[in-house]
Steps between C-alpha positions, in 0.01 A plus 500: 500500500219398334332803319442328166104309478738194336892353520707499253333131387169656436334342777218707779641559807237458725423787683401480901088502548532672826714795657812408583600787714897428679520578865650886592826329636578417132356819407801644707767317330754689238508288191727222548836636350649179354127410313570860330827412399425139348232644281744759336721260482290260340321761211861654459595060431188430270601838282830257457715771678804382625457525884722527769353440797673650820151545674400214750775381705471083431815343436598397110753214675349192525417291844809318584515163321527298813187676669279427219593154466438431841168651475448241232558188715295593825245615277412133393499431866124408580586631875597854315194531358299587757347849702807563677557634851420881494832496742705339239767211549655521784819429342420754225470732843801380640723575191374817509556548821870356393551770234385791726780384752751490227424814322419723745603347836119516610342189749156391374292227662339254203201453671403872635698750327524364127156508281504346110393805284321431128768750416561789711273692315178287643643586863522867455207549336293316821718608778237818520185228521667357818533877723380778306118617623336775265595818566882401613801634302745273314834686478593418108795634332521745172597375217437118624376150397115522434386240710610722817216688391227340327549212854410827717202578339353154470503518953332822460787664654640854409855536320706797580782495257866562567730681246824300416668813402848504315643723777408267740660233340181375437380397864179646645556776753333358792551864659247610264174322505290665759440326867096493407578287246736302685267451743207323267800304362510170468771354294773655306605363162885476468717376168888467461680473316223686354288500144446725356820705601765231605576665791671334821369546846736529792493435834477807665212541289317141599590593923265804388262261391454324782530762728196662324331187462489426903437836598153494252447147525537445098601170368763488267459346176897489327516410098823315450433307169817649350747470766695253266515788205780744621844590338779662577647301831098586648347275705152600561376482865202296643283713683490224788852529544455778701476482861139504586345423202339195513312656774320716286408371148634252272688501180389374104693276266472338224669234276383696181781708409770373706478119303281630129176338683297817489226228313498218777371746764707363770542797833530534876457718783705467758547661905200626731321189567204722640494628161544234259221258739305811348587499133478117526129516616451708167661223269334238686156598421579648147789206370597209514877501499763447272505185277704303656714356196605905479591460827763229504648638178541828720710335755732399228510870404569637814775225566686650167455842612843632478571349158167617362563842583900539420348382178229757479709832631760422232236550220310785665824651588578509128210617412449771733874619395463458122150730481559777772886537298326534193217739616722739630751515259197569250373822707279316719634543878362201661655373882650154551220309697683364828222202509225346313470400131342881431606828355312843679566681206461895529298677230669734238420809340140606482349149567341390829491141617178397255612678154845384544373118520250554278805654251695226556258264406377703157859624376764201660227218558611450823259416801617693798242556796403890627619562817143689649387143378608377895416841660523848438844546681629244226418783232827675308619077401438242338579125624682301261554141598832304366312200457607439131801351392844749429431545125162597547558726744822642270250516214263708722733732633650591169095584342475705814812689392411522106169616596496755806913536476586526104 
């Protein structure tokens, strides 16, 4: 945001000599939520306020010791060092192909129905590049993760947003979106267990899916990046465990939040090889593939899977037990999240999903993120993420209490 004719050394910022005019698809974008957020948090942090950030969902836990020092001895590899395969390793392919079998009971093929993701963020965002024309609807779900969005509108395509409504146990009602729009649709955006809300999908609700999906001829894009995150005896369901699924769209994960790696940028995509030839066209003219040091420290990630995450539910179990007890027993009636490291927090009294996070931030100094901030169906919350350690998040529920509860 540079308004100011100087920074804060006293030295011009040169100014451009010729119009710089954006193109209209950026025009179209919402202001990128999490950019909002880190620039409160950072004036609230320069007035020396102490912050408690609950706003962006990236892990506080560090990378797993082992990972990173593996990392650190095929980085010095001269053979690492070099553009790797936009395909990936196919050993890094066949271990994930490993811990899909394991986890979910799912068959992958390495070579066809596995593609290395720069997180799974880079996928979604280019899946829309690979099938989406201008003028054809992406089916996008309200309150969701940005990217479902902004990726739409960078193909030119049309989004037609679906409510995830709290009597619906926040899952889109496929009933309801009109048959004109199903018939300019292209692909349909799915995410369980799901952020914002934490909901679970089912699988009634994912034979839906694919019913609607073959009868329109819409490919199926499923989220799964926090199937590892549940509680409560939940075990979160891959979309392409469902009979027929891999016959119309493909699922996203990611090694961010299920191993602290949200930095390394290490994804896949996984099922319709139709599709992911698609996406993988994309990457290959836009990337270059993941380094490959990253990669080998990933397949010693994915071979401690189970420990990593035993590890990682019994501190986000904690958590999520410790600050929902606390809220509620202060006046705040908040649910138990049955998945993911996030709190869907209804609003209280007079406030609405903006003026209670702004509140929160100018009487508790706590960062919380609006829920209209991922769609207007995500107004009447806020989205708290547990991403701190216990005290923190003790400390933070007992400011909310002295001041909105006192």
């Amino acid at each position: 945001m540079f308004w100011d004719l100087k920074n804060k050394r006293g030295v011009a910022i040169i100014m451009s000599s010729i119009k710089i005019e954006t193109a209209e698809r950026l025009k179209k974008l919402p202001p990128y939520l999490f950019e909002e957020i880190d620039m409160a948090k950072q004036k609230a942090l320069k007035e020396g306020r102490p912050i408690i950030d609950l706003g962006v969902g990236d892990p506080d836990s560090a990378t797993p010791d082992f990972v990173v020092d593996k990392l650190a001895l095929a980085a010095r590899e001269t053979q690492n060092q070099k553009y790797a395969f936009n395909k990936g390793l196919r050993v890094l392919r066949e271990k994930m192909a490993e811990w899909y079998r394991k986890r979910f009971g799912v068959i992958l093929d390495p070579d066809t129905e596995i593609l290395p993701l720069l997180g799974s963020k880079e996928g979604i965002g280019h899946i829309p590049l690979a099938f989406v024309n201008h003028g054809d609807c992406v089916l996008v779900p309200d309150p969701g993760y940005p990217p479902y969005n902004s990726g739409a509108i960078f193909a030119g395509g049309e989004v037609h947003f679906m409510p995830l409504l709290e009597k619906n146990k926040f899952l889109p009602d496929l009933g309801a979106i009109k048959k004109e729009v199903l018939q300019r649709s292209k692909l349909i955006h799915l995410n369980y267990p799901n952020n914002p809300t934490g909901a679970l999908a089912t699988k009634e609700f994912y034979k839906d899916v694919i019913s609607l999906s073959k009868k329109y001829n819409i490919i199926v894009s499923s989220d799964a990046a926090y199937s590892e995150l549940s509680f409560d005896g939940n075990e979160p369901l891959s979309f392409l465990e469902i009979e027929g699924a891999k016959g119309v769209g493909i699922e996203f994960h990611s090694l961010s939040k299920t191993f602290n790696m949200t930095g390394w940028r290490v994804g896949m995509a996984v099922g319709n090889k139709d599709v992911l030839a698609g996406l993988g066209k994309v990457k290959a003219n836009l990337d270059s593939g993941i380094f490959t040091a990253i990669q080998i420290a990933s397949i010693t990630a994915l071979e401690n899977a189970d420990k990593v995450k035993k590890e990682m539910l019994k501190i986000y179990t904690e958590r999520r037990d410790t600050f929902i007890k606390m809220l509620n027993n202060a006046g705040w009636k908040v649910p138990l999240p049955p998945a993911t490291f996030y709190v869907w927090a209804p609003v209280f009294g007079k406030y609405d999903s903006t003026s209670l996070a702004k509140a929160l931030l100018e009487k508790a100094d706590i960062i919380a993120t609006p829920g209209n901030g991922f769609g207007d169906a995500g107004e009447g919350y806020v989205r708290m993420a547990l991403t701190v350690d216990t005290e923190k998040l003790k400390i933070a529920a007992e400011r909310i209490k002295k001041a909105f509860f006192a």
